[in-house]
C-alpha positions in Angstrom: 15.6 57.6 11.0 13.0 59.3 13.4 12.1 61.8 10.5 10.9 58.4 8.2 9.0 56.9 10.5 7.2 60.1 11.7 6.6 60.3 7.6 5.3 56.3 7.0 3.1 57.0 10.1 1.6 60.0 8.8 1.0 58.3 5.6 -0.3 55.4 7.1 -2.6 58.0 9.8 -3.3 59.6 5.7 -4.9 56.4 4.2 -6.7 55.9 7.2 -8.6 59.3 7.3 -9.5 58.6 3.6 -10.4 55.2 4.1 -13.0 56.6 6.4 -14.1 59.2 4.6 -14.7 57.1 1.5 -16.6 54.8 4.1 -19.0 57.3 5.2 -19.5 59.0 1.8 -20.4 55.2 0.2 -22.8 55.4 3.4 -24.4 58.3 2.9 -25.1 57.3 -0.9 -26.2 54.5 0.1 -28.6 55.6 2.5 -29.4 58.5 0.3 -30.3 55.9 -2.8 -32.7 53.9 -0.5 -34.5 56.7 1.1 -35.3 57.9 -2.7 -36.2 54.4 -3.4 -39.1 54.8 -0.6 -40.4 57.6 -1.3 -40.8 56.4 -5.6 -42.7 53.5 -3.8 -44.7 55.3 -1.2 -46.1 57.2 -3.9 -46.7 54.2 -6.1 -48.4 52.5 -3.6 -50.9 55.5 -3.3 -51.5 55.9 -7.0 -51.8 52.2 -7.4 -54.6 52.4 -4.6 -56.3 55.5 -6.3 -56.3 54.3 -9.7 -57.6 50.8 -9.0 -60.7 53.0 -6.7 -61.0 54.9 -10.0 -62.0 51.3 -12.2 -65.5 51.2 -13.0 -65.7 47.6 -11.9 -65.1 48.9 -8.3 -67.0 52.6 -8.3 -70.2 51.4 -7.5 -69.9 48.9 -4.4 -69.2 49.4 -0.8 -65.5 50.3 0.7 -65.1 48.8 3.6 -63.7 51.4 6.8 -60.8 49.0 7.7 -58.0 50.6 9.1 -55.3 49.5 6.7 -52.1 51.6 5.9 -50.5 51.7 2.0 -48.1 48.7 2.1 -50.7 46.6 3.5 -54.0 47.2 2.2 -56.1 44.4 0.7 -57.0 45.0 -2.9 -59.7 42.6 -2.4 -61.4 44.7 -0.2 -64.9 46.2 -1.5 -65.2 50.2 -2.6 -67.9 52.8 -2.9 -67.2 56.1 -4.5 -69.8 58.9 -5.5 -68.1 59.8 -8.5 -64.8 60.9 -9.9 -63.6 65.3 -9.6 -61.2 66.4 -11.4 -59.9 69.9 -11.3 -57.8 70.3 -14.8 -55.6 73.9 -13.2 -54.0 71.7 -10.5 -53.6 68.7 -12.7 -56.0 66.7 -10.0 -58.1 63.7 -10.5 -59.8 61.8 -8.0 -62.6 59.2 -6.6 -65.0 60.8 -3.9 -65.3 58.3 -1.2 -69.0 58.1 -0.1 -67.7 58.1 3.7 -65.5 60.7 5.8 -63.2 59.3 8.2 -59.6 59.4 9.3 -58.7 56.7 7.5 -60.1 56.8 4.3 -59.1 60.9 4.2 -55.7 58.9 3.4 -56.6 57.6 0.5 -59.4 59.7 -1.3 -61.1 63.0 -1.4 -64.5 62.6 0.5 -67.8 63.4 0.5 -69.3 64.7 4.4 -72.6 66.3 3.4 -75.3 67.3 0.8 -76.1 65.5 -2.1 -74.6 62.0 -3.6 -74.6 63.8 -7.5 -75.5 66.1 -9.8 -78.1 67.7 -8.2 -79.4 71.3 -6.6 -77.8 71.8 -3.3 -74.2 72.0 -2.1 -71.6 68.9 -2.5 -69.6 68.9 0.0 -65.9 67.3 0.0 -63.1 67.0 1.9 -59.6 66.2 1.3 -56.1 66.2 3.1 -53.5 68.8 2.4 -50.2 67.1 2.0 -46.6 68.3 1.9 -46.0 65.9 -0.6 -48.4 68.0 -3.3 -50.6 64.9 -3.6 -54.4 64.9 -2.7 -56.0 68.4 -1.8 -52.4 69.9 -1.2 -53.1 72.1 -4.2 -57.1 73.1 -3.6 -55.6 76.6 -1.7 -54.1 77.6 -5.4 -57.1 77.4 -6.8 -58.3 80.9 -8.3 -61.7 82.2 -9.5 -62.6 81.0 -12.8 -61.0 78.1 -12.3 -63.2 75.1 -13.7 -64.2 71.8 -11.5 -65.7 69.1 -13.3 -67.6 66.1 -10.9 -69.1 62.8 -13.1 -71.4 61.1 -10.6 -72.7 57.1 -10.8 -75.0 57.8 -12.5 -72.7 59.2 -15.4 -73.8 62.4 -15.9 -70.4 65.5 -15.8 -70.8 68.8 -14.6 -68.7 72.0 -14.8 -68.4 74.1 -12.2 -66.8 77.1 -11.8 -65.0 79.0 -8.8 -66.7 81.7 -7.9 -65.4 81.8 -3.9 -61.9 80.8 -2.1 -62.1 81.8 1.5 -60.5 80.2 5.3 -62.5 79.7 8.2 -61.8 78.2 11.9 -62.2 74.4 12.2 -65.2 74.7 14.4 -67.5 77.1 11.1 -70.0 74.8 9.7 -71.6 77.8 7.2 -70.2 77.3 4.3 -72.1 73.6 4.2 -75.1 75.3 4.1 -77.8 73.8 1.5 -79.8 77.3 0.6 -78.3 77.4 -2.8 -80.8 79.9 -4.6 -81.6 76.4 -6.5 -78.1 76.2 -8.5 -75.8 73.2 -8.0 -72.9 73.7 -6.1 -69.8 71.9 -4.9 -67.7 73.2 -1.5 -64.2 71.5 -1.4 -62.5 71.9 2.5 -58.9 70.8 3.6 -56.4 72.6 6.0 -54.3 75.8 6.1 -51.2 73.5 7.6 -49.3 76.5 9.4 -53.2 78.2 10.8 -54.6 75.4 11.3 -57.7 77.0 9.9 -59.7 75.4 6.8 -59.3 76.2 3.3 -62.7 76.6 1.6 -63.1 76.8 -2.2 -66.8 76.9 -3.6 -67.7 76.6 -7.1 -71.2 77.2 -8.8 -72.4 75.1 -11.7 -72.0 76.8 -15.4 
């Protein structure tokens, strides 16, 4: 008699265990499913914000320097861009933002010194380098040859071409320097993550 009951309690302690474990599995699934949900909208938000920058109705007119994160930001809101760079070897394609700032570094790449367009001196822009492979992430791949095309406002496209990929400490301000021999030239800057120092990339006009 002692023998059955030791055996329906073990069965009983049995379904138990599994009853748990099917618990924390539908749990983990669960918790598994939403995270991947967030992270599909997290990146729609951005590319929602990016593209609607991007519209021509909106290029042209000021952005305002709220500080406004992704799942709140006001599409009302007023934008300036300098143009549009894209960067065909890394699949990128993005407004300049006319302003540099902590905030608007989320959104955009941005433009910190030197001309507005397609002119001689050195453009200089700036972008964050993301874990996620979005924004400038993707600038430090970048190889010589490699072909950068900026339309400015005024629509007028230039190809430019790598010639230079180098890193610096945060605190060297040389390679914004505006003696370009009289060619056009663009510098695009973001951050070596695990140095801390800054990617440079420059690229002369073809």
């Amino acid at each position: 008699m002692n023998q059955i009951i030791r055996i329906i309690t073990k069965s009983k302690l049995y379904k138990a265990v599994l009853w748990i474990v099917l618990l924390l599995s539908i749990l983990i699934i669960f918790c598994s499913v939403f995270y991947l949900f967030y992270l599909i909208y997290r990146d729609a938000q951005k590319n929602q914000i990016v593209n609607y920058i991007m519209q021509p109705s909106h290029i042209s007119t000021l952005y305002s320097a709220t500080i406004i994160p992704y799942d709140n930001f006001d599409y009302s809101g007023i934008y300036h861009s300098i143009g549009t760079l894209e960067i065909p070897a890394i699949k990128l394609n993005l407004p300049i933002l006319s302003e540099l700032n902590d905030d608007l570094l989320k959104l955009s790449a941005c433009h910190f010194y030197g001309p507005t367009k397609n002119t001689v001196g050195n453009i200089c822009i700036a972008g964050h380098n993301y874990n996620d492979g979005s924004l400038f992430s993707n600038i430090p791949r970048l190889s010589i040859g490699d072909v950068i095309i900026f339309t400015d406002l005024n629509n007028n496209i230039c190809y430019y071409t790598v010639y230079d990929k180098f890193e610096i400490s945060s605190n060297n301000t040389a390679c914004t320097s505006q003696d370009t021999n009289g060619q056009k030239e663009i510098t695009l800057v973001t951050c070596n993550n695990f140095t801390g120092n800054r990617v440079i990339v420059k690229a002369i006009s073809l």
